[in-house]
C-alpha positions in Angstrom: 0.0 0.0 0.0 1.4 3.4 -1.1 2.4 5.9 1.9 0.0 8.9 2.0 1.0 11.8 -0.2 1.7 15.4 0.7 0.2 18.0 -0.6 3.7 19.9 -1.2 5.1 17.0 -2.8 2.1 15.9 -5.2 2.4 19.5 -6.3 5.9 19.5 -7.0 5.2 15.8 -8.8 2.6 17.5 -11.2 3.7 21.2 -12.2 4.7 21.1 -15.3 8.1 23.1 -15.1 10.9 22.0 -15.9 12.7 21.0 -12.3 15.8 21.9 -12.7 14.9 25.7 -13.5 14.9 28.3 -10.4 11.7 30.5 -10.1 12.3 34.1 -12.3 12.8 35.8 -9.7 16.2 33.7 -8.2 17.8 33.0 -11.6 21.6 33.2 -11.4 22.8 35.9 -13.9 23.7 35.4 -17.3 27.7 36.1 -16.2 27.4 33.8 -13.3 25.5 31.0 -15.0 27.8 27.7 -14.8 27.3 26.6 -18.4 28.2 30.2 -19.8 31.2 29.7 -18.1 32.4 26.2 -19.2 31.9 27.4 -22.9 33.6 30.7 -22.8 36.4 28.3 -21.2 36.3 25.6 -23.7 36.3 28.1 -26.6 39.5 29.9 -24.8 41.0 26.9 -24.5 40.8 25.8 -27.7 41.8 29.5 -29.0 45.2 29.0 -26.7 45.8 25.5 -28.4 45.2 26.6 -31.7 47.6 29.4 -31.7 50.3 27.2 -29.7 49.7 24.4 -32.1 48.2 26.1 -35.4 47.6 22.0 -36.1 44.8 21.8 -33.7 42.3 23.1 -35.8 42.8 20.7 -38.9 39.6 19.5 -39.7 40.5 15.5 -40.7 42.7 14.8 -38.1 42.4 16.7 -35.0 38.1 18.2 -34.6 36.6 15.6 -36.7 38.1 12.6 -34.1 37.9 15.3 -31.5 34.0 15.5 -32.1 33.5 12.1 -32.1 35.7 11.4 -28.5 33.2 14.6 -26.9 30.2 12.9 -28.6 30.9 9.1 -27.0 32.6 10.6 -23.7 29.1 12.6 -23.2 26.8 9.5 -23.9 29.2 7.8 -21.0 28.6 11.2 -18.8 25.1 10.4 -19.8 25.4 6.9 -18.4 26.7 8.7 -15.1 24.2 11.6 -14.8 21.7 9.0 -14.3 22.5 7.3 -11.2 24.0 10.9 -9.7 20.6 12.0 -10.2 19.0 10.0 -7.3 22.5 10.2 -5.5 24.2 6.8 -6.5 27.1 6.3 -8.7 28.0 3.6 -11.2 31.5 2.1 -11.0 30.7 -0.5 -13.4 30.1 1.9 -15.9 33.1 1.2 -18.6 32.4 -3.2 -17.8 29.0 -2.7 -18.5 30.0 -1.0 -21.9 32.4 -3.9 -22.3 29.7 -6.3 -21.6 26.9 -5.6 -23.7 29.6 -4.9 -26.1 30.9 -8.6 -26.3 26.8 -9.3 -26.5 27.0 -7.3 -29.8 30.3 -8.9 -31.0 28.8 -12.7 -30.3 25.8 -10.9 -32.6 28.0 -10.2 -35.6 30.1 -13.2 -35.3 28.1 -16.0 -34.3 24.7 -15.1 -35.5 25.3 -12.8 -38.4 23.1 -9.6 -37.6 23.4 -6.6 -38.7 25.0 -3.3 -37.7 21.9 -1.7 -35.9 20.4 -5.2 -35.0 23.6 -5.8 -33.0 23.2 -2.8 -31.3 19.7 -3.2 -30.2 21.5 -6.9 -28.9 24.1 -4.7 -26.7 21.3 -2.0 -25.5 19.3 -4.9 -24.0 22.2 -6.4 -22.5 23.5 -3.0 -21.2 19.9 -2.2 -19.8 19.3 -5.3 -18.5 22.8 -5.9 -16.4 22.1 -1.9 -15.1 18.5 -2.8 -14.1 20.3 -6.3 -12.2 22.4 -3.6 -10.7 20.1 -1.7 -9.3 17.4 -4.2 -8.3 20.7 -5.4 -5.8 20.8 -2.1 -4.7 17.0 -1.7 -3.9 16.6 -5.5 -2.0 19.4 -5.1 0.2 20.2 -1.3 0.5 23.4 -2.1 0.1 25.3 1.4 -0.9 25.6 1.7 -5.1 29.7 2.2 -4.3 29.4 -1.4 -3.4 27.4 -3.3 -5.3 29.0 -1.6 -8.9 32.5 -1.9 -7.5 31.0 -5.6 -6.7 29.9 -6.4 -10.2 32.9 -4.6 -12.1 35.0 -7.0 -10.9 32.6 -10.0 -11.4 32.5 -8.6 -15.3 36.6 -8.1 -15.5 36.5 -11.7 -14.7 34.0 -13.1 -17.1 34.1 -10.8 -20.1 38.2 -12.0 -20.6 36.6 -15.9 -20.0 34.1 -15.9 -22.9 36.2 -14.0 -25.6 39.4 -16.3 -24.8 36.5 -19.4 -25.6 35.1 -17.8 -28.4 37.6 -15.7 -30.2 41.2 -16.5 -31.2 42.5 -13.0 -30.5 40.5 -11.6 -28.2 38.7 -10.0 -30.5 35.5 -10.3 -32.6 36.4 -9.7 -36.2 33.3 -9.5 -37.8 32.4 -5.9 -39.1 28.8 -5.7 -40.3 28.0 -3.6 -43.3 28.3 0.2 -42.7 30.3 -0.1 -39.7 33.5 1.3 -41.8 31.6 4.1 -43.2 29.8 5.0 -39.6 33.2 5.4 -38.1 34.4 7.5 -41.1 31.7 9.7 -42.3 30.9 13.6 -41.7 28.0 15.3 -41.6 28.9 16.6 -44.9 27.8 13.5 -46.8 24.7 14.0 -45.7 22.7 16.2 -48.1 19.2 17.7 -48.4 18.7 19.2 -52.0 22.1 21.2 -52.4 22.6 21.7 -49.2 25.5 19.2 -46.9 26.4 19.2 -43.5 29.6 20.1 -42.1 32.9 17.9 -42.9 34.4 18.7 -39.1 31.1 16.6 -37.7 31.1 13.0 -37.7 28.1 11.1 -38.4 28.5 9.6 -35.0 27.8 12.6 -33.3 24.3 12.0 -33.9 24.4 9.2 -31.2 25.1 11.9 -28.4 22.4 14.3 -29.7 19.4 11.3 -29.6 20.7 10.4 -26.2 20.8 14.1 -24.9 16.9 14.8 -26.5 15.6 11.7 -24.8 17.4 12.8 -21.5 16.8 15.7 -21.6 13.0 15.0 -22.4 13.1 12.2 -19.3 13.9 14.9 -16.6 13.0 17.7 -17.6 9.3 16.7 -18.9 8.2 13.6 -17.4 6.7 12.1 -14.4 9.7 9.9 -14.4 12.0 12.4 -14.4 10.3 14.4 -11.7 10.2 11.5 -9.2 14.2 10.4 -10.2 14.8 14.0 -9.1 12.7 13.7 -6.0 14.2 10.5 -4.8 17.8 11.7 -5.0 16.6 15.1 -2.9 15.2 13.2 -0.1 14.3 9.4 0.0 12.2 9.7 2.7 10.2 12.7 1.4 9.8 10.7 -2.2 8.5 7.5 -0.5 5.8 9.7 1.5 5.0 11.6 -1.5 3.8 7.7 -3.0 7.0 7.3 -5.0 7.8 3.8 -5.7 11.5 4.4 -4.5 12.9 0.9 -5.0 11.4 0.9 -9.0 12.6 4.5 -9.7 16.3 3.2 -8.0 16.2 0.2 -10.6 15.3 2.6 -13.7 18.5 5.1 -12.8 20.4 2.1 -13.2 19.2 0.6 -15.7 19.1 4.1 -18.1 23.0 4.0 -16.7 23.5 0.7 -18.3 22.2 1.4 -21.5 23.5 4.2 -22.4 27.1 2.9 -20.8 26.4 0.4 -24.0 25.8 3.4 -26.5 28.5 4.7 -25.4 30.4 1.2 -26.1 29.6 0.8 -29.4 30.2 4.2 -30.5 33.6 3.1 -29.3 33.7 -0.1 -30.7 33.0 1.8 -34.0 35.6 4.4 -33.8 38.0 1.9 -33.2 36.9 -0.3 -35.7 36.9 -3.6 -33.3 34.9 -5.3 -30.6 37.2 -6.2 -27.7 37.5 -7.4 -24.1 39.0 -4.1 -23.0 36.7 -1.5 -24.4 35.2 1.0 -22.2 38.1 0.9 -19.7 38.8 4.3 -20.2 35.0 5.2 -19.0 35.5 5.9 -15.5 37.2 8.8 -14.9 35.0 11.0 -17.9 32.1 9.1 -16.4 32.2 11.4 -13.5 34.0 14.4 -14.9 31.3 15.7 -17.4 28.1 15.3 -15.3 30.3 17.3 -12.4 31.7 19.8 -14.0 28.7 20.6 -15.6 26.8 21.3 -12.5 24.8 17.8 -11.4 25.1 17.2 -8.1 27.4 14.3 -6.8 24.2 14.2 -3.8 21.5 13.9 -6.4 18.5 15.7 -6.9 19.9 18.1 -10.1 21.1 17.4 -13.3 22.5 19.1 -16.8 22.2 17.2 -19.6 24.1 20.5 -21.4 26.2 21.1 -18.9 27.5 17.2 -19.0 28.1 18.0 -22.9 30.3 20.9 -21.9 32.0 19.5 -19.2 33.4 16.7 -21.5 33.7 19.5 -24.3 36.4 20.9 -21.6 38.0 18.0 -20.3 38.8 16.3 -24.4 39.8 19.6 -25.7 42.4 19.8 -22.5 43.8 16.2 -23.1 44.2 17.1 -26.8 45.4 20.4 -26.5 47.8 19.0 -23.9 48.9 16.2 -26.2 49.4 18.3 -28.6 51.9 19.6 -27.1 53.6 17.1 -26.5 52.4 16.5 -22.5 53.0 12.3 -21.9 50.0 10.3 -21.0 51.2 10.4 -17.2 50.7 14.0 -17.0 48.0 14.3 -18.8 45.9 12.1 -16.0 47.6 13.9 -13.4 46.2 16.8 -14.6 42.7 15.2 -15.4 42.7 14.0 -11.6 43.5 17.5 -11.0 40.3 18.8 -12.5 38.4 16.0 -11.0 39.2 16.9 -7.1 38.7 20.9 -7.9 35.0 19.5 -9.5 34.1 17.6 -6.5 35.5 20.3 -4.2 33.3 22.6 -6.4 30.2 20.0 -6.1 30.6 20.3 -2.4 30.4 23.9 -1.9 27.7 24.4 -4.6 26.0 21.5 -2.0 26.5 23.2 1.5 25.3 26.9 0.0 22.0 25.4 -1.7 21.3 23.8 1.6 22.3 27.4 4.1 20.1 29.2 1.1 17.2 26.5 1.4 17.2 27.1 5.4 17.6 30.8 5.0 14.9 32.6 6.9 12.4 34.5 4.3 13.6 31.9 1.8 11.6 29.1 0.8 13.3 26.2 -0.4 13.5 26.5 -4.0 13.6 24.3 -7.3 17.1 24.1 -9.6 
């Protein structure tokens, strides 16, 4: 039987604002506004390493892979964002990827699908390992840290097991029709009438911008999204507001795992093979997107923009930087760097929402 339901907290359920925009009257200003900031910095940035390196604006070999590592890096931020949003985290993220990506492989190797019919193979798989996930969570409210860390390394055991028995390299060979020309097309041979898309934009891109839309659409104008949001503000208050806590935990997770395997074949494409070790890379952008972007390590407030400009920042820093000429050991240093100063961020933004919640005269208010 459902727990009786506020008044304040059915109304929040059923306005129909978006919740993760402040009343008019609270808005931050335009020069203060988090996302403003991350894109005057990323277009900085990239201003600095262009006239250091005039190289880094060649269109073929440094934006056109450059868009597609923000495009696949912001589908795994995606993957993130979802579980931060009701305050868990996923460290499974990149095995999941892996996972549902050896699915897809045994697809196009064993049972001859196609390019797109694979990848509807590795979604279900991704969606249905994050939904296991978080039904683990929910039964024995044991903390997310746990049970992902738990099944990352039950995953970096088996995945390893089943392509040594069913691959000679550890590798599934097969590449399904159109898989080549995903991984190497632009926008520009795309054409309506006389009139083509950009060569600097890979086809691929379009894989971060469905994921973002649906997102997007999720939180911002949905039940569903309203009642994710809710239930990483305050458990408590969601399950006396009616909110079917333990369900919404297992969706979070389960949106986490599929898009962890968009992100792995968008990968698996760019690199033009299915293997044991993709999406090991995953963790560290997994968090530093969604952060630096402005969702909230505690849950309760997303940005599905601000995740695409926090990994905007983060790849154009590790190519700028290599580039340059920076080795991969100080590149991470430096990418740790920016991690701690976004959690350090994350915490203050944290402890001054919750002094201006309390604030007498001040109602709480929405992000």
């Amino acid at each position: 039987m459902s727990a009786p339901v506020s008044e304040t907290a059915t109304a929040a359920l059923q306005e129909p604002e978006t919740p993760t925009e402040p009343p008019r009257g609270s808005r931050t200003p335009w020069w203060a506004n988090q996302r403003i900031g991350l894109l005057i910095l990323v277009v900085a940035l990239a201003t600095v390493f262009g006239l250091l390196r005039p190289a880094f604006f060649n269109q073929q070999l440094v934006i056109f892979p450059l868009l597609r590592d923000i495009a696949m890096f912001t589908v795994v931020g995606l993957a993130q964002l979802c579980v931060l949003s009701i305050g868990h985290m996923n460290l499974a993220v990149g095995r999941m990827a892996a996972f549902s990506m050896m699915l897809t492989g045994i697809s196009y190797d064993l049972w001859h699908f196609g390019l797109y019919a694979g990848l509807l193979v590795g979604l279900i798989a991704g969606t249905a390992i994050g939904a296991l996930a978080g039904w683990v969570i929910a039964r024995t409210g044991v903390n997310s840290f746990v049970v992902t860390l738990a099944l990352d390394f039950l995953l970096l055991g088996l995945i390893p097991l089943v392509y040594t028995a069913l691959t000679e390299n550890a590798a599934f060979v097969t590449k399904p029709a159109g898989m080549r020309e995903l991984r190497n097309y632009s926008l520009a041979d795309v054409c309506v009438g006389n009139v083509c898309g950009s060569p600097a934009i890979p086809q691929l891109a379009m894989f971060a911008v469905i994921a973002m839309a649906v997102v997007g659409w999720i939180y911002s104008r949905t039940r569903l999204g309203r009642e994710l949001l809710l239930t990483g503000t305050s458990v408590k208050a969601a399950e006396l507001s009616g909110i079917p806590t333990a369900r919404r935990v297992i969706t979070a997770h389960a949106m986490s795992g599929c898009l962890a395997a968009l992100a792995g074949f968008m990968l698996a494409v760019s690199t033009g093979s299915i293997k044991a070790t993709i999406g090991e890379e995953f963790m560290l952008p997994s968090f530093l997107g969604p952060i630096l972007g402005g969702t909230l390590l505690a849950g309760g407030f997303i940005s599905v923009w601000g995740t695409l400009l926090g990994t905007a920042l983060t790849s154009v820093i590790r190519k700028g930087l290599d580039l340059l000429g920076v080795g991969l050991e100080s590149l991470n240093i430096y990418l740790g760097l920016i991690l701690l100063l976004a959690l350090s961020t994350d915490r203050i933004r944290t402890v001054l929402s919750d002094r201006r919640a309390l604030s007498p005269g001040r109602g709480g208010r929405r992000r």
